[in-house]
Backbone as a printed PyTorch tensor [residue, N CA C, xyz], in Angstrom:
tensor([[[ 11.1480,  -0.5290,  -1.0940],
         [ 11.9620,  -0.2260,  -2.2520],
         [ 13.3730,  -0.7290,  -1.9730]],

        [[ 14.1580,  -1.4710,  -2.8070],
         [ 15.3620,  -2.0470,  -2.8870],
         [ 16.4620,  -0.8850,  -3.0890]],

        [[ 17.0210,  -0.9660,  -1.8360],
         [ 18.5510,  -0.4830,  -2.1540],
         [ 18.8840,   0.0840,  -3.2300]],

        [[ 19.2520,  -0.6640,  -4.3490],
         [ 19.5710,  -0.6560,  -5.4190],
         [ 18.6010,   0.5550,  -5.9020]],

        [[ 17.7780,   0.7150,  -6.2110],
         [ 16.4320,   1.5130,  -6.8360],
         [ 16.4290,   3.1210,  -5.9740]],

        [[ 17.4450,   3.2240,  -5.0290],
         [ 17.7700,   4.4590,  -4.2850],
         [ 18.8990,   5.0280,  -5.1920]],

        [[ 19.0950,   6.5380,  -5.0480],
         [ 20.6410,   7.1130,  -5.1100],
         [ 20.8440,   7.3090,  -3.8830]],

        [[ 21.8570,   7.5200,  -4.1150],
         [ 22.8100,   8.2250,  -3.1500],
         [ 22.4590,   9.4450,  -2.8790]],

        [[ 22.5270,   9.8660,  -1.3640],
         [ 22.6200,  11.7980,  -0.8880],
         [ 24.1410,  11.7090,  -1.2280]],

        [[ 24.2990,  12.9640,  -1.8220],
         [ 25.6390,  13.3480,  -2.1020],
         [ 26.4470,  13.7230,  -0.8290]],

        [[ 27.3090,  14.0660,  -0.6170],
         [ 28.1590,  14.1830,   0.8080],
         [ 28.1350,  15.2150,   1.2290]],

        [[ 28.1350,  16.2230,   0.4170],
         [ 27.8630,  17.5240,   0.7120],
         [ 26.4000,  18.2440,   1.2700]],

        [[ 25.2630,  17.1530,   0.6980],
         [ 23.9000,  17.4490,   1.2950],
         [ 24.0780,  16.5560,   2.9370]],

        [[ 24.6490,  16.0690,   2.8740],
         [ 24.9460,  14.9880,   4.2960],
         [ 25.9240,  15.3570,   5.2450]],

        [[ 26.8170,  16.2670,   4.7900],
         [ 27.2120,  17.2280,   5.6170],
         [ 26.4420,  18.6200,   5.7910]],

        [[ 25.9710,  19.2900,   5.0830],
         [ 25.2620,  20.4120,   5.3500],
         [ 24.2420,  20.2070,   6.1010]],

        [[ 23.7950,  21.0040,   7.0830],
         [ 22.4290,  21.0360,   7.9900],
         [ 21.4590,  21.8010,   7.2190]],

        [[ 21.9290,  22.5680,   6.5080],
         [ 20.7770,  23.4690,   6.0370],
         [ 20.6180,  23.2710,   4.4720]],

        [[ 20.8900,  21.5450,   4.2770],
         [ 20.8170,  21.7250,   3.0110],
         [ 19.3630,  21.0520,   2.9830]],

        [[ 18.6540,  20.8840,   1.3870],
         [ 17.2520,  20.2880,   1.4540],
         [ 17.0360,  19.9670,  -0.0730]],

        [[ 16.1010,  19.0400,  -0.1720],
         [ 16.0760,  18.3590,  -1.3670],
         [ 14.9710,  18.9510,  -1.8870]],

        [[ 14.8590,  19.1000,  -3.3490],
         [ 13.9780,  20.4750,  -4.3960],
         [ 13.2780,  19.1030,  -5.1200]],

        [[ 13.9370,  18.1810,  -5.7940],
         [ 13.1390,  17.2440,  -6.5190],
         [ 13.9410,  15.6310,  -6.4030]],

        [[ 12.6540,  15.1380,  -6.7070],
         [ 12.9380,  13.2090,  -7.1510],
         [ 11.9570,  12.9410,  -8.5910]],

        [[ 12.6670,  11.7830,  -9.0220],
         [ 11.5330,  11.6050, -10.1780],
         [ 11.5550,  10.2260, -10.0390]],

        [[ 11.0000,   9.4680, -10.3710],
         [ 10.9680,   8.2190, -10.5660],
         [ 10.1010,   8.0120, -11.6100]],

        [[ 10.3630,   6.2800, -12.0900],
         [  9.7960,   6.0830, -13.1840],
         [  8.9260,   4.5930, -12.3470]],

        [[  8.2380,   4.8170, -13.0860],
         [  6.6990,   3.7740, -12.0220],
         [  5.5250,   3.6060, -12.9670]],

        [[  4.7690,   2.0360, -12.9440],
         [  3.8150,   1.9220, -13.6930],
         [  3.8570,   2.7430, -14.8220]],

        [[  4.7140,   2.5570, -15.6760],
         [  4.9250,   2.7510, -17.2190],
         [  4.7350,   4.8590, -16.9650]],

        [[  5.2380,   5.5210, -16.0070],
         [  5.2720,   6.4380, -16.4750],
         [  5.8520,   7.1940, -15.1560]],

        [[  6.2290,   8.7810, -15.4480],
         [  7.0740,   9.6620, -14.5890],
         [  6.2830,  10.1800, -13.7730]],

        [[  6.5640,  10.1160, -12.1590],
         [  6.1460,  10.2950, -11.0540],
         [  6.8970,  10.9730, -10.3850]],

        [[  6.7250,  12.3780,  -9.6650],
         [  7.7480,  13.4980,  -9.1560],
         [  7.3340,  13.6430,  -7.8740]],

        [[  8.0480,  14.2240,  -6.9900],
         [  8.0250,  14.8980,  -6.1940],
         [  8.8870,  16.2170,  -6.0500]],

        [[  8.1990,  17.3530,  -5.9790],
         [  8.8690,  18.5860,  -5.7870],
         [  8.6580,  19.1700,  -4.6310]],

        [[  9.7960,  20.0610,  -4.2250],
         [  9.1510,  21.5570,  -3.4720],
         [  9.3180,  22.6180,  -4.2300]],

        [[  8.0800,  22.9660,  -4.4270],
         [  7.5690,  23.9410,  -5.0450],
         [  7.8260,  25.0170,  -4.4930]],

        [[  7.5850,  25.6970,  -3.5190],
         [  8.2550,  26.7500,  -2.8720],
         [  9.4080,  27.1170,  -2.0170]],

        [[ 10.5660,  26.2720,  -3.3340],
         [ 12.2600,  26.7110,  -2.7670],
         [ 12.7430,  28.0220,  -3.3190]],

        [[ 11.8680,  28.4540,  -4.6570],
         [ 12.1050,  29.6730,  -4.9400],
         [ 11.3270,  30.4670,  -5.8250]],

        [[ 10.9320,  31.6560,  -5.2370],
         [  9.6310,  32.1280,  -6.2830],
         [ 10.0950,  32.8790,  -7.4020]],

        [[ 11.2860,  32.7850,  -8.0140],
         [ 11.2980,  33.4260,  -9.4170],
         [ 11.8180,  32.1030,  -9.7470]],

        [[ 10.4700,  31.7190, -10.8310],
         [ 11.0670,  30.7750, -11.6660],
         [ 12.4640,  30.7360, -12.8550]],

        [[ 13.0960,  32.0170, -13.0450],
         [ 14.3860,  31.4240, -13.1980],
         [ 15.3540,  31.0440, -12.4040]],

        [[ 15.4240,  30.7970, -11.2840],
         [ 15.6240,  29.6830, -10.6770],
         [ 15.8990,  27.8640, -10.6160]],

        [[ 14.3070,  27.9450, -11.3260],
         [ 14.1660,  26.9480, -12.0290],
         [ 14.8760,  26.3800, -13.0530]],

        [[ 14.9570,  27.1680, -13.7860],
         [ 15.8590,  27.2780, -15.2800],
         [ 17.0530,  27.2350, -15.0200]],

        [[ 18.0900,  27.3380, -13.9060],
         [ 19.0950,  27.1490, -13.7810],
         [ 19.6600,  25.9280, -13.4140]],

        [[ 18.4050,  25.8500, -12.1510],
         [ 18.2120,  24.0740, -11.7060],
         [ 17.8830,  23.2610, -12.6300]],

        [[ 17.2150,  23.2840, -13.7400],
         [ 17.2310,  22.5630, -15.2410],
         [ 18.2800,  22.3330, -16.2050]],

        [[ 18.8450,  23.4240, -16.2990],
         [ 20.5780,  23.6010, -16.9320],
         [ 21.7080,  23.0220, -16.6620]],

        [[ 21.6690,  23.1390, -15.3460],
         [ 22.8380,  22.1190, -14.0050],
         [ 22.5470,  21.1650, -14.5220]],

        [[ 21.0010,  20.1330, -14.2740],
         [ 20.9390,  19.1670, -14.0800],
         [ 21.4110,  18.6090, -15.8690]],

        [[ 20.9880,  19.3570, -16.5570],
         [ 21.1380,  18.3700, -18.1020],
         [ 22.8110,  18.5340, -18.2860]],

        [[ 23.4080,  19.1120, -17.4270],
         [ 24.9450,  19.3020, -17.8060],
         [ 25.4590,  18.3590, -16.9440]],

        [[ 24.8120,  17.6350, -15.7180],
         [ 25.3010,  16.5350, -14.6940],
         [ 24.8910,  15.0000, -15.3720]],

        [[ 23.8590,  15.2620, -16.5480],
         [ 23.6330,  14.0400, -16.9710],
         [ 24.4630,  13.8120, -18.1330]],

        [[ 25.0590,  14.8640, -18.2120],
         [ 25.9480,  14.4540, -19.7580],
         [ 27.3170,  14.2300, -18.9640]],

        [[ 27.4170,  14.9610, -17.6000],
         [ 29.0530,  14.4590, -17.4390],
         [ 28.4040,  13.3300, -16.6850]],

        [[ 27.5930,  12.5420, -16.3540],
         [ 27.4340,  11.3350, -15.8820],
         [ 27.6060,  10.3860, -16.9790]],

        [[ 27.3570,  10.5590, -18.2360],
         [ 27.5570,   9.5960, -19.3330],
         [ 28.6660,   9.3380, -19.1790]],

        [[ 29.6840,  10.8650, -19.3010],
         [ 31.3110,  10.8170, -20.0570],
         [ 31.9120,   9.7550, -18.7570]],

        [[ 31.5680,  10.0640, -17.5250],
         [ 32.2950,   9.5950, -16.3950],
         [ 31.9520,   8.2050, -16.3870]],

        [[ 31.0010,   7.2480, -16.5690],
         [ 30.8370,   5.9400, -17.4010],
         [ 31.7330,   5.4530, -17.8710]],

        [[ 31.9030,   6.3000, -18.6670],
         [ 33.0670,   5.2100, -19.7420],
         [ 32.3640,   5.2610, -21.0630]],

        [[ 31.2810,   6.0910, -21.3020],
         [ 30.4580,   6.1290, -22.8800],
         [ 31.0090,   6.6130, -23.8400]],

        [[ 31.3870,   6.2600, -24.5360],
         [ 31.6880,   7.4070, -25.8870],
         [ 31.1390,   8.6120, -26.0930]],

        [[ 31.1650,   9.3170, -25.1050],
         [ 30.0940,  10.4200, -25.2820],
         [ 30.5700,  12.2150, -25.6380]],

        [[ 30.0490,  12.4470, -26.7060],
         [ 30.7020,  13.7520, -26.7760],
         [ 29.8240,  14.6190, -25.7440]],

        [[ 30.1960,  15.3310, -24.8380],
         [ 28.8670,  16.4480, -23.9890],
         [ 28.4520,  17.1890, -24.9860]],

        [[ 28.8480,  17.6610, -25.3710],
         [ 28.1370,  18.8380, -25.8800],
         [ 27.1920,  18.4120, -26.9360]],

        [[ 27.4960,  17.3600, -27.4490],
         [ 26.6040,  16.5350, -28.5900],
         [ 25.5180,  15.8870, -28.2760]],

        [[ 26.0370,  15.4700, -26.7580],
         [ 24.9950,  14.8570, -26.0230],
         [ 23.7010,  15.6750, -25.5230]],

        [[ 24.5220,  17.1240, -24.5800],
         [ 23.9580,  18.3890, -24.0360],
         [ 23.2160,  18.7450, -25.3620]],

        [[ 23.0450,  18.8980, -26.5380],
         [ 22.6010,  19.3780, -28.0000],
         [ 20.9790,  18.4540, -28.2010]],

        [[ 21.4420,  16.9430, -28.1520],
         [ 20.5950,  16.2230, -27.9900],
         [ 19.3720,  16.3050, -26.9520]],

        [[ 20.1020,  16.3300, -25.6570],
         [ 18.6150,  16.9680, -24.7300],
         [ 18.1370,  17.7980, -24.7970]],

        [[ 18.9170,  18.8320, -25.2940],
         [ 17.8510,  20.1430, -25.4410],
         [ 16.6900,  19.6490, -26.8090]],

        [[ 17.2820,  18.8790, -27.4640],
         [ 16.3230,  18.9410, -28.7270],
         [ 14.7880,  17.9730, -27.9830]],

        [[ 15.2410,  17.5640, -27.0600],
         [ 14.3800,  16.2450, -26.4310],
         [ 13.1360,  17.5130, -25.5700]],

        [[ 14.0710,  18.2050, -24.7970],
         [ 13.5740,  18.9830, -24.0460],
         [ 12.4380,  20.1130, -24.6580]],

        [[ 13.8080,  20.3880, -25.7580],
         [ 12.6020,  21.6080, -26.6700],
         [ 11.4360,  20.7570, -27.0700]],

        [[ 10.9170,  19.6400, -27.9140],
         [ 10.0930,  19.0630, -28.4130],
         [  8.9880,  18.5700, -27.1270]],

        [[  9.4190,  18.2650, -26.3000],
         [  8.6120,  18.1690, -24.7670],
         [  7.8510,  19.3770, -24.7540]],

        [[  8.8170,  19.9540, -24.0790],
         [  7.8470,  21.3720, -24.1320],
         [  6.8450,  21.9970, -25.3840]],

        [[  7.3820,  21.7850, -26.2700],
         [  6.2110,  22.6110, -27.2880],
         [  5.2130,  21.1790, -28.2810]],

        [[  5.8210,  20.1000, -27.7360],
         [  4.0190,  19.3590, -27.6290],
         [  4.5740,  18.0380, -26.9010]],

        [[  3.4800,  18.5430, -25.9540],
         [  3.7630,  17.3440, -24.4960],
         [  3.4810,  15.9230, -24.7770]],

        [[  3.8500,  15.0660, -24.2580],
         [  3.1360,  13.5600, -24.9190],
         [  2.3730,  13.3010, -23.5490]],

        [[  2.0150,  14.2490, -22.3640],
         [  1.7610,  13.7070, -21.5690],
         [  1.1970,  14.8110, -21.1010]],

        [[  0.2990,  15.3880, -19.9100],
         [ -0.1750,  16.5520, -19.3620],
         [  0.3850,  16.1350, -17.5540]],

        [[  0.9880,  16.8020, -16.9560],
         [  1.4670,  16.9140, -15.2490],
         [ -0.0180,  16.7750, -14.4550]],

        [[  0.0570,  15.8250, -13.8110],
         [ -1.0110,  15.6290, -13.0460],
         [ -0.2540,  15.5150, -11.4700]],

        [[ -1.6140,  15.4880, -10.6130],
         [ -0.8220,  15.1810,  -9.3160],
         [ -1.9170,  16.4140,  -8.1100]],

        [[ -1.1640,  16.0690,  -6.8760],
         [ -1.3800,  17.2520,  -5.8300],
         [ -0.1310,  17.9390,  -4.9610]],

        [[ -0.7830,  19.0820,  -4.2970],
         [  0.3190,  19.3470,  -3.8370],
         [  0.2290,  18.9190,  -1.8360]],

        [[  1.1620,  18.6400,  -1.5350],
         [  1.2320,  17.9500,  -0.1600],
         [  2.3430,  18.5840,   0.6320]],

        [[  2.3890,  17.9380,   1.9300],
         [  3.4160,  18.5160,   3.3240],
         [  3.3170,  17.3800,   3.8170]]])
């Protein structure tokens, strides 16, 4: 895999010893391919918070671009993406779980 096609560890996971990575996604052969750890925390709201963060890091990743981007218009927009995902999937989660 090319350089380029990586992110970055943030500095703070690269300074911390006890820090650890929860998810990756990639996009591959025309569709979304994950890797999780599944058991970083057993109350799934947890989850839901780690979902919240992340759609609020992708809207200040737009603004910090240089996009014309309103957040909150943007943040409005994913949820509508998100809500419609969830209540009819275009796709069903396949996969196993591994170590």
């Amino acid at each position: 895999m090319g350089s380029e096609k990586v992110l970055n560890v943030p500095p703070a996971a690269q300074r911390d010893k006890a820090s650890f990575e929860v998810l990756r996604v990639w996009i591959a052969e025309q569709g979304q391919h994950v890797s999780i750890r599944s058991g970083a925390w057993e109350d799934p709201f947890a989850w839901g918070i780690v979902l919240a963060d992340l759609a609020r890091h992708i809207a200040l990743a737009h603004e910090l671009q240089g996009e014309a981007v309103d957040k909150d218009a943007f943040l409005e927009r994913l949820l509508e993406g998100f809500t419609a995902e969830i209540d009819n999937p275009t796709d069903e989660p396949e996969g196993e779980v591994t170590q």
